[in-house]
C-alpha positions in Angstrom: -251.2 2.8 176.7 -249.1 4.8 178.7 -246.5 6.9 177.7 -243.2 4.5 179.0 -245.0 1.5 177.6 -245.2 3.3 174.2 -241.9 3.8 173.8 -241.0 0.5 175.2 -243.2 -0.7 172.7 -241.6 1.2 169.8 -237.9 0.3 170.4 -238.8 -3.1 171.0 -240.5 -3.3 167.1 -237.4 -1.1 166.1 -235.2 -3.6 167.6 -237.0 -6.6 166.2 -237.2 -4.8 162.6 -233.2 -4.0 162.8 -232.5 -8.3 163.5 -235.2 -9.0 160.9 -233.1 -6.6 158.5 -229.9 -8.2 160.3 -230.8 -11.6 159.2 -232.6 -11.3 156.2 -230.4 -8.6 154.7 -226.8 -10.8 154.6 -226.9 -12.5 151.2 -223.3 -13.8 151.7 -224.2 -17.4 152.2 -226.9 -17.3 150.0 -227.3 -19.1 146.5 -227.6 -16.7 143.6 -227.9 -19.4 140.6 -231.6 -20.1 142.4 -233.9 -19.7 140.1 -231.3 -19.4 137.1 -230.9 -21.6 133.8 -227.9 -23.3 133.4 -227.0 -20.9 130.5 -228.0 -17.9 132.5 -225.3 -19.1 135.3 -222.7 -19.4 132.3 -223.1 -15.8 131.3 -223.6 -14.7 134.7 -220.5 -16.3 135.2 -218.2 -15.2 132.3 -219.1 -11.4 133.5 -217.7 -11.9 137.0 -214.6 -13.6 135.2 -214.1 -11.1 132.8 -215.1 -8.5 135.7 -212.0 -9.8 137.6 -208.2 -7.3 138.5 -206.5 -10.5 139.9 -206.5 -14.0 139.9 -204.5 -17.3 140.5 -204.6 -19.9 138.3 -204.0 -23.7 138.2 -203.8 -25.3 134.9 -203.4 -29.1 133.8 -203.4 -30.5 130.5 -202.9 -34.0 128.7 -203.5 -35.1 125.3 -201.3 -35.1 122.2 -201.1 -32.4 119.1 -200.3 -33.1 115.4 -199.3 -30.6 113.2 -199.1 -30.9 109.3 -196.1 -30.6 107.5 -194.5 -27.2 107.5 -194.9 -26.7 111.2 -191.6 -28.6 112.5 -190.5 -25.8 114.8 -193.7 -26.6 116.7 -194.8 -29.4 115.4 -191.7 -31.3 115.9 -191.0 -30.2 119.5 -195.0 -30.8 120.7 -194.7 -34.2 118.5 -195.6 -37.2 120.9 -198.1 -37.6 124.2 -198.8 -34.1 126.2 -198.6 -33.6 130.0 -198.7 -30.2 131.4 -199.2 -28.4 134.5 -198.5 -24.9 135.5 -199.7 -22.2 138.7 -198.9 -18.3 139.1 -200.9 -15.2 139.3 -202.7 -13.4 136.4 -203.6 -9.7 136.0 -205.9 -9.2 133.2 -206.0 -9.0 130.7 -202.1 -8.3 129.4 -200.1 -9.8 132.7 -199.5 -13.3 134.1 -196.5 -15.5 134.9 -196.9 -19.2 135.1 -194.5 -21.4 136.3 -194.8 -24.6 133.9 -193.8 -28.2 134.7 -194.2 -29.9 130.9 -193.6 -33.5 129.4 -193.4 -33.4 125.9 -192.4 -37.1 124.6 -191.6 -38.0 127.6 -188.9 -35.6 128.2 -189.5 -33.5 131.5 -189.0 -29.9 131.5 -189.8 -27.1 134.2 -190.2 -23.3 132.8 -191.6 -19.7 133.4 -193.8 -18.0 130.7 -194.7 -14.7 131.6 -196.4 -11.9 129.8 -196.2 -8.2 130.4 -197.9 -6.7 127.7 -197.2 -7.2 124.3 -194.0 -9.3 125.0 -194.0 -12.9 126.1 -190.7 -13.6 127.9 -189.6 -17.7 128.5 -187.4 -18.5 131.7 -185.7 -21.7 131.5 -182.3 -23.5 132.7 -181.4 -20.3 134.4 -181.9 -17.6 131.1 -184.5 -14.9 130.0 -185.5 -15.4 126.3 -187.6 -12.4 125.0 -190.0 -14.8 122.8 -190.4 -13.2 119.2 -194.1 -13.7 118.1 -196.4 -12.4 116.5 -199.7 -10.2 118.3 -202.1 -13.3 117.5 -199.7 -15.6 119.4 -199.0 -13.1 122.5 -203.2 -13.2 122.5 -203.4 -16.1 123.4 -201.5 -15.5 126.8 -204.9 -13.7 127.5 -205.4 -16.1 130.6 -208.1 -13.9 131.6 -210.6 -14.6 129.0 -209.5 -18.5 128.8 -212.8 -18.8 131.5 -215.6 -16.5 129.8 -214.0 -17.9 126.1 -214.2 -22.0 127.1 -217.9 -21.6 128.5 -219.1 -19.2 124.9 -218.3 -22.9 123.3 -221.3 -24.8 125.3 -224.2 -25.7 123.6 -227.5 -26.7 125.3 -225.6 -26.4 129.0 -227.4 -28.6 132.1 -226.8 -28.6 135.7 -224.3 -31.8 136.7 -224.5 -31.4 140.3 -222.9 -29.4 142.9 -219.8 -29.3 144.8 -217.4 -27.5 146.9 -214.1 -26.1 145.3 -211.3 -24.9 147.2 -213.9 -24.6 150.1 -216.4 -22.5 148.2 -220.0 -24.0 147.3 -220.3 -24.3 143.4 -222.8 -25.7 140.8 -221.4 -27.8 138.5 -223.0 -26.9 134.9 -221.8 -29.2 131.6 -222.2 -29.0 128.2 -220.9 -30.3 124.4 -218.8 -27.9 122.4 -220.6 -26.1 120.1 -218.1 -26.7 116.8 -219.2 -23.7 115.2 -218.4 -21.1 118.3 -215.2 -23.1 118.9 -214.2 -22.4 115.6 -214.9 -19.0 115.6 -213.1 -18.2 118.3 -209.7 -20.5 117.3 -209.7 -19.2 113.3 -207.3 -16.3 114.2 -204.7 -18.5 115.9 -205.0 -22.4 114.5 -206.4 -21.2 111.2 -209.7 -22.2 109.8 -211.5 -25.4 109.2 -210.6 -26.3 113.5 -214.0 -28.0 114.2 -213.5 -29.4 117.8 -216.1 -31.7 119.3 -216.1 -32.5 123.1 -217.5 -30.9 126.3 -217.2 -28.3 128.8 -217.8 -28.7 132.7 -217.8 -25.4 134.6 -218.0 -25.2 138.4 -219.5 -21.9 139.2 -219.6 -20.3 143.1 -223.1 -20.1 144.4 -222.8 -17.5 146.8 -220.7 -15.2 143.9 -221.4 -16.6 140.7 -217.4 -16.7 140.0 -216.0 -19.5 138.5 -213.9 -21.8 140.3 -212.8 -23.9 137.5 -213.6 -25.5 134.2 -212.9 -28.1 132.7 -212.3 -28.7 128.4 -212.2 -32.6 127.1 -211.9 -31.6 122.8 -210.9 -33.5 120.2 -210.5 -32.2 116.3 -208.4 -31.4 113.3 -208.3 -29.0 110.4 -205.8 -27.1 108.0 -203.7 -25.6 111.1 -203.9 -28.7 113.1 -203.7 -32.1 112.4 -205.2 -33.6 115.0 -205.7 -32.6 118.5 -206.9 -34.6 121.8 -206.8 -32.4 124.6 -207.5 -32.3 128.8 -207.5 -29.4 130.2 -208.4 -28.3 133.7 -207.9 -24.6 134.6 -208.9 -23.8 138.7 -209.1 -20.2 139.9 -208.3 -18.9 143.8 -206.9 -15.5 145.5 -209.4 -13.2 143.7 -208.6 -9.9 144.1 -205.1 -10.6 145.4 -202.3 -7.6 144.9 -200.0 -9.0 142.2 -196.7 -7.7 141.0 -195.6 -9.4 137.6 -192.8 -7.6 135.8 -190.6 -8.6 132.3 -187.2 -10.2 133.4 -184.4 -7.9 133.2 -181.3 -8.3 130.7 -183.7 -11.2 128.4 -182.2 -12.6 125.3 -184.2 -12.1 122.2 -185.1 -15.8 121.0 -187.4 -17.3 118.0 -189.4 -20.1 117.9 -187.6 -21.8 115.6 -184.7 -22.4 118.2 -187.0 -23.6 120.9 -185.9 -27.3 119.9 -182.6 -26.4 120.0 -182.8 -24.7 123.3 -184.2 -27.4 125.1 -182.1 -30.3 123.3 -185.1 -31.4 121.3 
């Protein structure tokens, strides 16, 4: 062959090897739970949750909470039918700030919770209140392991179909709560003997494996609760966004126990 022909002939295979590369190489709009279990999506999953600087989350909840006697600074405000919903942006795993639109016995309320830190700070009818609680209870303002935490409770996960979420591809993988794990997890805030039954339904992005939302239906009751029937639906968007989520200047120290008062309850 002669000489210009070679070298037509080599840029031509470099060329075609360089689209080849071009096409096959862009894994973007590919599906990565191919060829996964349903489990092995969970836990691929709960890593790129936990793995995660900045989310937003959605939240709605329903149901209705019991406590025994000896809890009425909770127990008497949460007494009655649930409705909750709530939406803000969460740093993990010690920062978030959720504006809060509640129902509690049919009384309407609308509130900020925010945590920065150690310190969990409540905004409502135009105050600050610097919340006095305890570590365990400022834990569970950990909205960034509420994802990789609900999913750890499935037992015996299967694949429920798929669907898109916010405009991203997902798989949706479902499962029944695992008592045991659920108690584990729950001892160090609710107290023992908290064996919820129920399921889990987790809708997972294909082309990322990060969770778009989840979804916990759980009943129970134990020493710390009396009985519990709860809905709750967390949905997660803007990954990655740049957050700024700072304490409220000038907030009022406040305890629990004057919650009821605070809100007329």
């Amino acid at each position: 062959m002669p000489r210009p022909l070679r070298l037509l002939a080599a840029a031509l295979a470099c060329a075609a090897a360089l689209a080849a590369a071009a096409c096959g190489g862009d894994s973007g709009g590919g599906d990565l739970t191919e060829g996964l279990t349903p489990a092995e999506v969970l836990e691929r999953s709960a890593e790129e949750a936990a793995a995660l600087e900045s989310f937003r989350i959605a939240l709605d909840a329903e149901g209705s909470v019991e406590f025994p006697p000896g809890s009425e600074a909770v127990g008497g405000l949460l007494r009655g039918p649930l409705e909750l919903s709530g939406e803000g942006p969460v740093a993990p795993p010690d920062r978030a700030s959720i504006d809060v639109r509640v129902s509690v016995s049919g009384l309407p309320l609308q509130v900020n919770v925010t945590r920065v830190g150690d310190a969990v700070y409540l905004g409502a009818l135009g105050q600050d209140f610097q919340l006095t609680v305890s570590p365990e209870q400022v834990a569970l303002l950990d909205l960034g392991a509420l994802y990789p935490s609900l999913v750890n409770w499935v037992a015996e996960p299967e694949q429920a179909g798929e669907e898109e979420v916010g405009g991203a591809p997902t798989v949706r993988i479902r499962g029944a709560i695992d008592p045991g794990r659920a108690e584990a997890e729950l001892a160090p805030f609710l107290g023992e003997g908290l064996r919820p039954t129920g399921s889990v339904e987790a809708w997972v992005g294909t082309e990322d494996l990060v969770p778009r939302r989840v979804r916990l239906e759980a009943r129970g009751e134990g020493r710390g609760v009396r009985e519990a029937d709860i809905g709750l639906t967390a949905t997660l968007s803007d990954f990655g966004a740049d957050v700024s989520i700072e304490a409220p200047a000038g907030a009022r120290r406040l305890d629990p126990e004057q919650l009821g008062a605070l809100i007329g309850g």
